[in-house]
N, C-alpha and C positions, 0 to 999 in steps of 0.2 A: 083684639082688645087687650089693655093692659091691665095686667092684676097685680096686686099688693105682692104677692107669691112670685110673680116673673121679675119685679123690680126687685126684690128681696135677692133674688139670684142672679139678679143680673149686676147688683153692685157687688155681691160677695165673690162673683165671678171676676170681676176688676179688679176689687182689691185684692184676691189673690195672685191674677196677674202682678200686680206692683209689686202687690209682695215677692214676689217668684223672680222677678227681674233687678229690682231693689238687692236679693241674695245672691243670683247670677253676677251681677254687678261687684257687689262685695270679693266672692269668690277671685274673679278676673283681676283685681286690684291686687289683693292679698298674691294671687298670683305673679304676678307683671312685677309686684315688690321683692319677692322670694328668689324669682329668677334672676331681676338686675343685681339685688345682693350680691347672690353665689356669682356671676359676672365678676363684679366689683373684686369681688375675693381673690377670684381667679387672677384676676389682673394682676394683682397686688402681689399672688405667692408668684406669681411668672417674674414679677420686678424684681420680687427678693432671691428669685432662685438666678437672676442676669447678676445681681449685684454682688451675692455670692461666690459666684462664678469670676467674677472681677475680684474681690477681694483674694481669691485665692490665687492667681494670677500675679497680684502683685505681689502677696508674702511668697511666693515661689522667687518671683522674681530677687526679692531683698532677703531671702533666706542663698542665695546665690550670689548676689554680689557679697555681702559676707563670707560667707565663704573665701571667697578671692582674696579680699581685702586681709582675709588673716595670712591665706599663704602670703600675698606681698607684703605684709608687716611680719611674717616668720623670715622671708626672704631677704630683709631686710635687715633685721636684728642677725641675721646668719653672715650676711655682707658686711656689716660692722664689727663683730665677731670678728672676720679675717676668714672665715669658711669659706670653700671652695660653694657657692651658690649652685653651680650647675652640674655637680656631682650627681653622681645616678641615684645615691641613698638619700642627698635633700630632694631631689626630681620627684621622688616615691614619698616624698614626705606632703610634700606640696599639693603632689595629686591626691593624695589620702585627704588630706584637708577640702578639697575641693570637692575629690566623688559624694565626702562625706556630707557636702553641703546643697551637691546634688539629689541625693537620695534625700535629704531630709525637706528641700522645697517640694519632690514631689509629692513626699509623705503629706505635709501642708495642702499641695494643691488638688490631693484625693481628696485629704478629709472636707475642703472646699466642695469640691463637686460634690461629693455625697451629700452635704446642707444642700445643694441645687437641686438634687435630683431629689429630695427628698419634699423642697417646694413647688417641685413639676409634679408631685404625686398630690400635694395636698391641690394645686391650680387643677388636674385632673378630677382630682374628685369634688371641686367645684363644678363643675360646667357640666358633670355626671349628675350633680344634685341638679343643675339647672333644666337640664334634658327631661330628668325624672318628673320634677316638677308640675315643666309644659304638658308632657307624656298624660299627667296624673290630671291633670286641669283640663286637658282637652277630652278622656273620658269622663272627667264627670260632668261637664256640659255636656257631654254626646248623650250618658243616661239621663239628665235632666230631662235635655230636649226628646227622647224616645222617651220616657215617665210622661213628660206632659204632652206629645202624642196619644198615646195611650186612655190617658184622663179623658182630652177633649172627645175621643173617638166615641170615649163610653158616654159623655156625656149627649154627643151626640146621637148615638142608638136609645138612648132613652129617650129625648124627646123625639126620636122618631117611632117609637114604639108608643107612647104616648098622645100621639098624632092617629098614629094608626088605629089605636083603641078606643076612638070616636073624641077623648078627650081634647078639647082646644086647649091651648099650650102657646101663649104663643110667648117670644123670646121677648118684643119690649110691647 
C-alpha cells in the first residue's frame, strides 16, 4: 500500500537524483570547457613558439646578408679607392665584417629560439593543466558515484531492516 510517507520519499528521492545529475552534468561541462581551453592555448603558444622560430630564421638570415653587403660595399669603396682589394690585410677586413655578422644572426637566432622554447613551456603546461583537469574531474565522479553507492546502500539496509521489524514499508 501506498502512504503519504513513501510518496514523500519517493519524490525527494527523484528529486535528489535530478538534482545530483543536473550537478554531475554541470561539473562534466565546466569540465570538457576548461580542458578544450588549455587545448586551445596549447595550440596557439606551439603556433607562436613555430613562428618565433621563423622569425629568427629569417633575422639571422638578413642580419647575414648585411653583413656581406657591407664587406662588398667596403670592397668596393676600396676598389675605387685604387686599393689593392685582395690583399691579405683588406681579406681580414672583410671577413671581420662578415664573421662579425655572423655571430651577431646567431646571437638573433638564440634569442629567437629562447621566445620558442619558452612558448613550448607555456603550450606544455597547457595540456599539463588539461591532463590535470580530466585527472581531477574523473575522481570526483568516481567519489560521487562511490558517495552515492554508499547513500543508496544505506538506504537500502534501512528499508530492509524496516521490513524486517514487521514494519510494512513499502517503496510506492
Amino acid at each position: 500500500m501506498c502512504t503519504p510517507s513513501a510518496i514523500s520519499n519517493s519524490i525527494n528521492v527523484a528529486a535528489n537524483i535530478f538534482g545530483q545529475v543536473n550537478t554531475i552534468s554541470n561539473v562534466v561541462n565546466e569540465s570538457n570547457y576548461r580542458t578544450q581551453l588549455a587545448i586551445n592555448n596549447a595550440e596557439s603558444a606551439k603556433n607562436e613558439a613555430l613562428r618565433q622560430r621563423q622569425l629568427g630564421i629569417n633575422e639571422a638570415r638578413r642580419e647575414k646578408l648585411l653583413g656581406i653587403r657591407q664587406a662588398s660595399t667596403l670592397a668596393a669603396k676600396n676598389a675605387a679607392s685604387g686599393l689593392d682589394i685582395s690583399s691579405e690585410t683588406n681579406y681580414y677586413g672583410y671577413e671581420d665584417i662578415i664573421d662579425t655578422a655572423y655571430s651577431n644572426a646567431q646571437t638573433i637566432q638564440d634569442n629567437y629560439d629562447l621566445k620558442a622554447d619558452s612558448y613550448m613551456e607555456k603550450a606544455n603546461s597547457y595540456l599539463d593543466s588539461a591532463r590535470m583537469n580530466n585527472k581531477s574531474t574523473k575522481n570526483y565522479l568516481l567519489n560521487y558515484a562511490l558517495t552515492g553507492l554508499g547513500d543508496a546502500a544505506a538506504a537500502a539496509s534501512n528499508w530492509y531492516k524496516k521490513r524486517e521489524g514487521g514494519d510494512v514499508f513499502d517503496l510506492f
